[in-house]
C-alpha positions in Angstrom: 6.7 -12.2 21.0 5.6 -15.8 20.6 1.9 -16.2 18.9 0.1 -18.9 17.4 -0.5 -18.3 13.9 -3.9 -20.2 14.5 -5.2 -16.5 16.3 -4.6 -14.5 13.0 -7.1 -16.9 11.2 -9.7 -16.4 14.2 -9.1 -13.0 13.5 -9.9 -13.0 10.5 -13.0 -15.1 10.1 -14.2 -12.4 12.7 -12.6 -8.7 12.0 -15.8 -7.2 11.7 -17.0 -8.3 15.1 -13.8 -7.4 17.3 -12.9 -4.0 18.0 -9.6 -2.5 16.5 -9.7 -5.1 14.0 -12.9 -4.1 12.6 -11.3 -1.4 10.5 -9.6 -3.9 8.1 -13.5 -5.2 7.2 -14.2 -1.1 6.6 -10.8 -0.3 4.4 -11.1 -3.5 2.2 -14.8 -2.3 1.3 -13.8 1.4 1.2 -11.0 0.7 -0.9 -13.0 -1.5 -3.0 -15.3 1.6 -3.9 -12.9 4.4 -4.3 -11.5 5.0 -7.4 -8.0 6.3 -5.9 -7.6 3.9 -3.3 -4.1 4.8 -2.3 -5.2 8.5 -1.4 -8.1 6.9 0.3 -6.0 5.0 2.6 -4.0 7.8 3.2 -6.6 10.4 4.1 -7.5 7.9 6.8 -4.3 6.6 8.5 -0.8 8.2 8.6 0.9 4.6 8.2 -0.6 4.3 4.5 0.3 8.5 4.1 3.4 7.2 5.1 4.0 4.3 3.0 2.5 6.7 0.0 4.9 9.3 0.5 8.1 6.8 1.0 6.9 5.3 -2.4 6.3 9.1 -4.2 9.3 8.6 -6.3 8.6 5.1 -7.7 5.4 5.6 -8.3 6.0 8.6 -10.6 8.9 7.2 -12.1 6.8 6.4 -15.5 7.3 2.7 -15.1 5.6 0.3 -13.1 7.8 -0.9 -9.9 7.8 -4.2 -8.9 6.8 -4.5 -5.3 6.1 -7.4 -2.3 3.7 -6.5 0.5 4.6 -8.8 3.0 1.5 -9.1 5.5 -0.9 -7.9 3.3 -3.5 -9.3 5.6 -7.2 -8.0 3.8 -5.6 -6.8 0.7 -6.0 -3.3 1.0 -3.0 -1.9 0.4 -1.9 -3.9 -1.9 -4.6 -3.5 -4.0 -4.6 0.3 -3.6 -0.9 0.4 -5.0 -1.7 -2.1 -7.9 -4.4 0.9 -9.0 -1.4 3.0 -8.4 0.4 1.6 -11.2 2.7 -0.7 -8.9 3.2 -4.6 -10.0 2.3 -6.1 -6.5 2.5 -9.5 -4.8 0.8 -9.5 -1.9 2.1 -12.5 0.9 0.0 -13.2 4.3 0.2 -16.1 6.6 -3.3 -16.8 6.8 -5.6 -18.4 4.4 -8.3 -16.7 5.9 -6.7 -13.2 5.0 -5.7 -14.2 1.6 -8.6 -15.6 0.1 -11.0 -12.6 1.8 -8.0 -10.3 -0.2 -8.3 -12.3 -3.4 -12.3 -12.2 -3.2 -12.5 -8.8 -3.2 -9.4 -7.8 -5.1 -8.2 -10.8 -7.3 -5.4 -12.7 -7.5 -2.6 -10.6 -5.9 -2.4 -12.6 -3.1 -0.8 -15.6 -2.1 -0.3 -17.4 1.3 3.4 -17.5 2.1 5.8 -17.2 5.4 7.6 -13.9 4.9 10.8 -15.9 6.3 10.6 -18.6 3.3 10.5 -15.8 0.8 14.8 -15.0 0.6 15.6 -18.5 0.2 13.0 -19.1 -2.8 14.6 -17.1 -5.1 11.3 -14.4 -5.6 13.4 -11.3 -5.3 14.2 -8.3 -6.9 11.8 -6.1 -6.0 11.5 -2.4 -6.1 10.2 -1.9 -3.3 9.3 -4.3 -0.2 6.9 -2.8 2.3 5.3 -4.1 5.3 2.9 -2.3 7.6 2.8 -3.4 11.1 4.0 -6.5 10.9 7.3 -6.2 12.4 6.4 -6.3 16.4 5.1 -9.6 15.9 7.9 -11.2 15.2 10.0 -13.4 16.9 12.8 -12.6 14.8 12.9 -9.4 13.5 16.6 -8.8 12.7 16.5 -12.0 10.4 12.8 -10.6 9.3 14.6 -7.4 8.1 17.5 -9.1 6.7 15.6 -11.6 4.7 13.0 -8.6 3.1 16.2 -6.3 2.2 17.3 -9.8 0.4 14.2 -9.2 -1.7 15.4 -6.3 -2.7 16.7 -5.2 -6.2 20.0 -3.2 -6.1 18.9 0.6 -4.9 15.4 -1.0 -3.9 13.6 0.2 -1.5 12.4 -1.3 2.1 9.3 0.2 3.8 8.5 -0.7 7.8 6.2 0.7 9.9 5.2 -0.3 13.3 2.6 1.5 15.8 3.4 4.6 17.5 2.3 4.1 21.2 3.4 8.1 21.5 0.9 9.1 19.3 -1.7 7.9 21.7 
């Protein structure tokens, strides 16, 4: 799918005005309040149950796992696994995204092309999750191959993408 990466940042500066994308406004400031952010998001959609349960065995490993979010859009997520116990970058495209993420959650977040990342030596991570991110890809072989590059031996990679048969 070919998009302009101009309509994330209208996106953005809007979420809380357009349907289905409203939601990211509500988690940032729900996860912003809760003091177990990570079960919050899970309670509420099965993509962050999902990403919780995938990352069960890092997260009570006793140490504190080095992970990427790539597209980590409002910050949620990222946030939530920081108060986890998780040592987290978060990456997003837009500048819009990243500096409503940083606002609310502090510097996590940084604006970078998830395709940039393997060839600028950032790697080694424990995990490298990305929540529906993938079907807006042009590329998303390359997208996979370049986020398992990321990877520390034995790490981890976490995708989701929308399940149409769910609805």
């Amino acid at each position: 799918m070919t998009t302009s990466s101009s309509i994330y940042e209208q996106i953005y500066r809007v979420a809380e005005r357009l349907p289905g994308y409203d939601r990211y406004e509500r988690l940032r400031a729900a996860v912003a309040a809760s003091p177990s952010p990570l079960d919050l998001l899970a309670e509420r959609e099965d993509v962050y149950w999902g990403v919780r349960e995938a990352l069960r065995p890092l997260l009570a490993s006793g140490r504190r796992p080095r992970i990427l979010e790539i597209g980590s859009g409002m910050g949620y997520l990222s946030f939530a696994l920081h108060k986890a116990g998780c040592d987290i970058v978060g990456i997003d495209h837009s500048d819009v995204a990243v500096a409503k993420a940083t606002a609310t959650f502090g510097p996590l977040f940084r604006v970078a092309p998830a395709e940039s990342l393997a060839a600028s030596g950032l790697g080694g991570f424990d995990a490298v999750v990305s929540t529906e991110v993938i079907e807006h890809l042009q590329d998303p072989h390359g997208f996979v191959r370049d986020a398992a590059a990321l990877l520390a031996p034995g790490g981890l990679l976490v995708l989701t993408t929308p399940n149409m048969d769910l609805y």
